[in-house]
MARTORNU-606549 format. One record per residue (C-alpha): x negated, y, z negated. Coordinates in steps of 0.05 Angstrom, whole numbers, plus 5000, padded with zeros to 4 digits. Each point is the difference from the previous one (the first is absolute). Example, Ala and Ser with C-alpha at 12.3 -4.5 7.8 and 13.67 -1.06 7.14 Angstrom:
2
475449104844 497350695013 
END
This chain:
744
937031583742 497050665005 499350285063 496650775021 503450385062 496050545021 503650635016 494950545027 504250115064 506550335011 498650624961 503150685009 496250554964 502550774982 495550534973 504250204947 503749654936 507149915031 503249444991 503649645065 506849764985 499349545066 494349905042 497150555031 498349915066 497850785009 494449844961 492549825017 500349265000 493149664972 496749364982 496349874932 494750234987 501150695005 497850634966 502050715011 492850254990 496149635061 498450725026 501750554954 496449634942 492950065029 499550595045 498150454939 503450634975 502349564945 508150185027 502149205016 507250004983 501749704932 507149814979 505349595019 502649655060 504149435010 499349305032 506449575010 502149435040 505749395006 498649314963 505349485014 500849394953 500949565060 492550195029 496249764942 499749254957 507549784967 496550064930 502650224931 496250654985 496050485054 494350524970 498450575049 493050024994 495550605002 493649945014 497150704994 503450705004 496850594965 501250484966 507649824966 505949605028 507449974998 503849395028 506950005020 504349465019 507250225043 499350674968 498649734928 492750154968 497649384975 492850084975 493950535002 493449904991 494550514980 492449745024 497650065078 496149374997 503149414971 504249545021 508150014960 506349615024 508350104988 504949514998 504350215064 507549654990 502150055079 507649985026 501749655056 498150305065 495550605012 497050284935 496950735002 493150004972 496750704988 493650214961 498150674986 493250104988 496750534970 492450324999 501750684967 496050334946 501849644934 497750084928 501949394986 497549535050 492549915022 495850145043 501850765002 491950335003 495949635037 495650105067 503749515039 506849975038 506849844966 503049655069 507749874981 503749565027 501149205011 493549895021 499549304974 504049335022 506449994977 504349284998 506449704967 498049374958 505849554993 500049494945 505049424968 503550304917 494149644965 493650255025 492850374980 501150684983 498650565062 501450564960 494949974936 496450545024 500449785070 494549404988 500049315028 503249674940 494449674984 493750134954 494249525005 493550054954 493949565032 493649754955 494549765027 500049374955 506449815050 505350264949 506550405042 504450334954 507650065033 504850514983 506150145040 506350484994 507049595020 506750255017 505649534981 499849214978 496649515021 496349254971 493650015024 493750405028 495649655038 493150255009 494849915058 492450095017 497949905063 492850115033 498050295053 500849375047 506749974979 499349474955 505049924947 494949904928 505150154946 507049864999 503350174931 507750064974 501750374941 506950394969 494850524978 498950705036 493649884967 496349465018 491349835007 498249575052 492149794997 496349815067 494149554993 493450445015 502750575042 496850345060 498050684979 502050625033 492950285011 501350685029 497350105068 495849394997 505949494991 507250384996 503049264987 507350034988 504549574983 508550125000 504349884937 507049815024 506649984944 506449775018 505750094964 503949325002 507849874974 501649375011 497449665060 499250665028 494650435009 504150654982 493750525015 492750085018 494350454989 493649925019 492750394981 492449985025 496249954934 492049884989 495249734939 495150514980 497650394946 496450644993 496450464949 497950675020 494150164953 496350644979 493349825019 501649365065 505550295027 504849655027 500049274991 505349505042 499249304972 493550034959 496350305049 498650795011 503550225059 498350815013 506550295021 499150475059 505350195045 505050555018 506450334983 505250015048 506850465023 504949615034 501950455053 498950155078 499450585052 506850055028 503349484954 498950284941 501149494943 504949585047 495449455021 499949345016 496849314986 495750075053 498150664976 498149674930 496249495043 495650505029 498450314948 498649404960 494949695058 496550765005 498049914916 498349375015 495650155055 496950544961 498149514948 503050264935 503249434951 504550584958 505250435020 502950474954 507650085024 502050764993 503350404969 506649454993 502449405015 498949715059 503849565051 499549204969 497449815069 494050454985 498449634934 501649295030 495550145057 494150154938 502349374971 498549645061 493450385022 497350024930 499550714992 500750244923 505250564991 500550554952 508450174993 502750624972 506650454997 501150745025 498150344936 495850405020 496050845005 505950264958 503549854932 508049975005 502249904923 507149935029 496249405043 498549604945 505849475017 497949995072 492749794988 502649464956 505049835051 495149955056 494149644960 506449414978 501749955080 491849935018 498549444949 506249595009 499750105075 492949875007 498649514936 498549405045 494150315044 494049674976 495750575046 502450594951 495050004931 502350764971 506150344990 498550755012 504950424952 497850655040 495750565043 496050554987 506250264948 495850464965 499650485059 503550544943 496149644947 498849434956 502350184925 507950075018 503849524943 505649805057 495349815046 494749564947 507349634969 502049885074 493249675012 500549554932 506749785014 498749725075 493749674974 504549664950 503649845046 496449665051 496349554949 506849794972 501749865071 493849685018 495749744951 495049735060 498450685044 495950614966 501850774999 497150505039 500550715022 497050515055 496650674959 499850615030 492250315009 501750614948 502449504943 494449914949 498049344991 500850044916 508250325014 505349454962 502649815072 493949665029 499449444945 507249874997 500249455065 495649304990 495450315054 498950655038 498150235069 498850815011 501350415070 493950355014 498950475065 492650204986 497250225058 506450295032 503750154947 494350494972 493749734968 496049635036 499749215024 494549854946 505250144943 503449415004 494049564977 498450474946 507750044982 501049304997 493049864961 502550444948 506249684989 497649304994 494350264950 505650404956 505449415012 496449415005 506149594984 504550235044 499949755075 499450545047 502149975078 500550565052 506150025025 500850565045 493750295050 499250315063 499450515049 504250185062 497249915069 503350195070 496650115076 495250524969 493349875008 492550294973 493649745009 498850444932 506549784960 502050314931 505749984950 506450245021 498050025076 505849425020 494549695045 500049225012 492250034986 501250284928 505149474983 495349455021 494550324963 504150074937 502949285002 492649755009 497650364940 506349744959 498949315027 493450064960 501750274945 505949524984 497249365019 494250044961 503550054935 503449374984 502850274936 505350445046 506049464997 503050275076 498950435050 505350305049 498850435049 505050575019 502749745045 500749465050 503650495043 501650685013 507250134981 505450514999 499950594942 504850565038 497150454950 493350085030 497050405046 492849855008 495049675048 503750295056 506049505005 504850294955 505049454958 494949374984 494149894951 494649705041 495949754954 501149305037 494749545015 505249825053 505350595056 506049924975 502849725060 494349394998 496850235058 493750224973 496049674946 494650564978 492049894992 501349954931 504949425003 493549655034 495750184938 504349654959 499949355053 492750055001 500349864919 505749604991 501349615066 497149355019 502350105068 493750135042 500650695032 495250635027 503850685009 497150675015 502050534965 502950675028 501749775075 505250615005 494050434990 496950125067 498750585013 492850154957 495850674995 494049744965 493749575025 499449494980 506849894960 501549424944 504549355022 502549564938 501649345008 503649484955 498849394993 500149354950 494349665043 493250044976 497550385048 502650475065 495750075070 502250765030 499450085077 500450705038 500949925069 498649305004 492750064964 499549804928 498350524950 499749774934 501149354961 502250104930 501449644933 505150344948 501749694931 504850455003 503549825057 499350685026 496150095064 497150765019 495550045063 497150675033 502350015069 498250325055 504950565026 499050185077 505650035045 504149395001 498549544954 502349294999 499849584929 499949324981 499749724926 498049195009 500649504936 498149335018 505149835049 504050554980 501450675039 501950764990 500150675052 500650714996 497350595050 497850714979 499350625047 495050454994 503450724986 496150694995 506850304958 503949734943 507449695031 504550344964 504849485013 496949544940 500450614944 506650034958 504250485020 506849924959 506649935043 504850404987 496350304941 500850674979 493850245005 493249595020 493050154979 497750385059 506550444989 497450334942 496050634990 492949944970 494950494978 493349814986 497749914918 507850114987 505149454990 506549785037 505049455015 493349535019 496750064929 501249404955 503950144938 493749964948 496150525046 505750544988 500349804933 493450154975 501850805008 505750284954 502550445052 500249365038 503249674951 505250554983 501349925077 501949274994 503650084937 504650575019 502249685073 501249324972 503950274937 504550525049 501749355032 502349584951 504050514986 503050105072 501749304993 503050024940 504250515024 501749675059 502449334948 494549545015 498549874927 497749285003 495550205058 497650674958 499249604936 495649455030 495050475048 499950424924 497849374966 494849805041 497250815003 499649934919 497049415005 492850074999 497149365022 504750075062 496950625007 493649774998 501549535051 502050415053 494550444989 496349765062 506350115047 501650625036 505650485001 502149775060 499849314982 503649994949 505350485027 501249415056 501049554944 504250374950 507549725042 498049374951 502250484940 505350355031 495650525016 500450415063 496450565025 501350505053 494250295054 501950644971 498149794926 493449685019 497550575044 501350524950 496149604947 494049915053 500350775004 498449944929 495349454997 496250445054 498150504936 497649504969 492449835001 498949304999 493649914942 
END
């Protein structure tokens, strides 16, 4: 019978590609999982090490179940991997994400295992441009599955063997993949009490078993599930066993409803979410992916859009059980490879087949914001047609989708190619301004009325900056929460948007930035990366989507206050919210909203108390005659910060935003020359992919237009995204220029 033998431990680990001929005790010895990157890959200056290094370690025959065959199992190890058995390569796989196996034929005795793993820059393998960190390593579980001649297949592209296709008229169609003979399949449904309800044989690998009014899967509500078993049987003897959570539902998402789970709408609004973690980088554990799971639940969202890749099965089987409904998508994604083609198709095969029998995930996502060099490229559209081929040949019960980049016009070929659509949009910190996204998305419904439209990227970054006058691009916890509260209004009064997910559950590394004063993470979390902190915004969300009963204050890490009196928000999804100050009510107030603001008092130490029915919140304030410059962003590390620069009054300088300097042409010849010496520095200095993209997006004029609102500075901090790095030297001798400009 099949048996798993988990073997994380006994490691030894070498920061290079050599190959031990023996074991090699000199070398760091580790347990699984593990990741080179924990530190290097999110402490910014975009320099974590990518390439190779080696993991090996003994497996003796003896130490695991006297079966036929043994599969070394692989549960995640990115970028590209090499396996070697006593010296001898045996398989490679090309895909960070997914799951693959190899047959391992072991001698007698101690058998050297080792596994090379590689995160180098590749034009062949995705992701390669993206804003988040490439960890390497084996930073997933990895086990040896050992298994009788005749058994379901392990290696057809690494899924469970088994393919089962729920109706919600009771109907299960059965496929599964065998190795070897055998006389019969047996086939098993069992509910959730662990009652036995269907019992079939059949010498079929396809087979339809039909249960007698089935118990829906209902999302959130009801996440009823129910486990298909199939054993393979020779004989008297059950040979082989597989086994799969599976759940009756059905869903439409519709251009006008929404989303709709089981004939009823069901508005899809929820987050995306990175699967890594300060200090462990992508090497986490199941009670990691427990946390994380109970801190969207808490928050109240019933989607989670799972980015940019495959994730770990746990992850998905937890949404299975907690009803959450999950958006699934490959690594294709900012850039265009044409020599990536195979890889895409590759990695979208592994993510069905692996992932088939999740009745939580509705789309397939095919890719992200790809048109970042543009939309009209021939490659890129007959990549896009191909993998939605695919996936409805594959899966003729789950619908297409795909993440567009702002700067994409909604009438380009590439938008109408996937069954639905979500778009990223940044208004309001990504230039423009928050009110953009109602008029954006307005326009697109009007113009498209047939085509379902979601929003599947939005956000702002927040860290311990604070502002009792908050404005775009400040990094201040009070803008966040004031931009999620204007986005939770705009989205969820307009039922025709099919899902909503917020970027992102959690802050998460991106080496390549250096912004918001801690350098190597995008913090555009509703949630520290480290789980520690859940932001005012994550309780905005809670206030709207929870039906937990809570009160929470808003801003408690703002104490110190200049003005009299100063504003206190408080969220909350009960109808109304008493606020205290030093024991003596103020105010009681009613919000449909759910968003509380009160005018408080601010004289020397203050003491605050939010009370909802029997529910209970407190802050303090301090009374301050100066500003605490200890709540203003100051970038660490940064090569310059604002209050570095020179300024002359009526003139411009590092400080102006983009559009400002732009509305002069000596301003603009300014811009225009420093930006084009660059590229050509760096194209000198053979950074070409880096040089062609930050070109692209400077030719592209709705990027442009875009960033208009940002400032030099800014967007200097952000340019390590692109590849692009400037020196103190650079930017203070173009703020000697931008100091003869006049600003009009």
């Amino acid at each position: 019978m099949r048996a798993i033998t988990n073997i994380n431990d006994n490691w030894f680990f070498n920061k290079s590609e050599e190959l031990p001929s023996s074991l090699p005790e000199n070398w760091e010895r580790i347990t699984l999982p593990h990741t080179w990157n924990n530190i290097d890959g999110m402490d910014g200056g975009n320099d974590y090490y990518r390439g190779k290094c080696t993991y090996t370690r003994l497996i003796n025959k003896k130490d695991l179940p006297k079966e036929e065959e043994h599969f070394l199992e692989i549960n995640g190890a990115n970028s590209s991997s090499f396996v070697y058995l006593n010296g001898e390569k045996i398989n490679e796989h090309h895909g960070g994400y997914s799951t693959f196996r190899t047959p391992l034929s072991l001698k007698d005795g101690d058998n050297l295992l080792s596994i090379v793993v590689d995160n180098s820059p590749s034009n062949t393998v995705y992701p390669q441009t993206a804003d988040f960190t490439f960890y390497g390593g084996l930073y997933r579980d990895v086990n040896i599955i050992s298994l009788p001649s005749s058994h379901f297949d392990t290696e057809y592209y690494g899924g469970p063997g088994i393919k089962a296709t729920p109706y919600v008229d009771g109907r299960v169609e059965v496929e599964v993949y065998v190795k070897g003979s055998f006389d019969s399949i047996r086939y098993t449904i069992i509910d959730r009490e662990g009652k036995e309800i269907i019992k079939e044989e059949s010498n079929e690998t396809t087979h339809t078993l039909t249960l007698s009014s089935p118990h829906l899967w209902n999302g959130k509500k009801d996440p009823y599930l129910y486990t298909l078993k199939a054993s393979l049987i020779s004989g008297d003897t059950e040979k082989d066993t597989v086994s799969v959570d599976i759940g009756f539902r059905s869903f439409v998402i519709d251009s006008e409803r929404g989303f709709i789970l089981n004939g009823e709408e069901y508005p899809l609004r929820g987050v995306s979410r990175h699967q890594d973690r300060w200090g462990k980088g992508n090497a986490i554990t199941k009670e990691d992916h427990d946390e994380d799971m109970a801190l969207i639940l808490e928050m109240g969202a019933n989607t989670v859009r799972l980015a940019h890749y495959q994730h770990d099965q746990y992850f998905y089987s937890l949404c299975d059980k907690f009803g959450l409904i999950v958006w699934a998508e490959i690594p294709y994604i900012s850039q265009h490879m044409p020599s990536g083609r195979d890889n895409t198709i590759s990695q979208m095969k592994e993510l069905i087949v692996q992932n088939y029998n999740h009745p939580s995930i509705i789309v397939w996502g095919l890719s992200n914001e790809i048109t970042m060099n543009g939309a009209d490229d021939s490659d890129m559209l007959s990549n896009h047609h191909i993998l939605n081929n695919l996936c409805h040949a594959m899966d003729k019960t789950r619908l297409t989708t795909m993440a567009v980049l702002t700067t994409c016009k909604p009438e380009k070929e590439i938008v109408h190619i996937t069954d639905v659509v979500s778009y990223n949009h940044y208004f309001g910190w990504y230039g423009g301004e928050i009110e953009d996204n109602a008029v954006w998305f307005d326009d697109f419904h009007k113009r498209f009325p047939d085509t379902p439209i979601g929003c599947s990227e939005y956000g702002c970054e927040a860290l311990n900056w604070h502002s009792s006058k908050p404005e775009q691009g400040d990094y201040t916890e009070e803008y966040q929460a004031y931009y999620h509260e204007e986005m939770i209004k705009t989205f969820f009064s307009r039922p025709y948007i099919w899902a909503t997910h917020a970027w992102n559950m959690f802050d998460f590394g991106a080496d390549a930035r250096g912004e918001g004063g801690e350098n190597g993470q995008n913090h555009k979390g509703l949630v520290t990366i480290d789980r520690k902190y859940k932001k005012d915004s994550f309780y905005a969300y809670k206030a709207w989507l929870s039906e937990e009963k809570f009160v929470h204050i808003c801003s408690k890490r703002y104490v110190d206050r200049v003005e009299n009196p100063t504003l206190i928000k408080v969220y909350s999804n009960m109808p109304e919210v008493s606020l205290f100050v030093n024991g003596e009510l103020l105010e009681t107030k009613k919000a449909d909203d759910h968003f509380f603001s009160f005018s408080v008092p601010n004289e020397g130490e203050t003491i605050i108390k939010a009370k909802a029915g029997d529910l209970e919140d407190e802050s303090r304030i301090r009374k301050v005659e100066v500003f605490n410059e200890e709540y203003r962003l100051k970038e660490k590390g940064a090569i310059l910060n604002w209050f570095d620069i020179t300024e002359k009054d009526g003139y411009c300088s590092l400080n102006t935003k983009i559009n400002e300097i732009m509305k002069s042409t000596k301003g603009r010849l300014v811009l225009i020359f420093f930006i084009m010496r660059k590229l050509k520095t760096m194209k000198k200095k053979s950074v070409k992919n880096s040089s062609d993209s930050a070109s692209s997006m400077l030719k592209n004029k709705d990027t442009m237009k875009m960033i208009g609102s940002f400032t030099i500075l800014r967007i200097s901090s952000m340019a390590g995204t692109v590849g692009m790095k400037f020196t103190k030297e650079e930017l203070l001798t173009l703020n000697k220029k931008l100091n003869k400009v006049k600003l009009k």
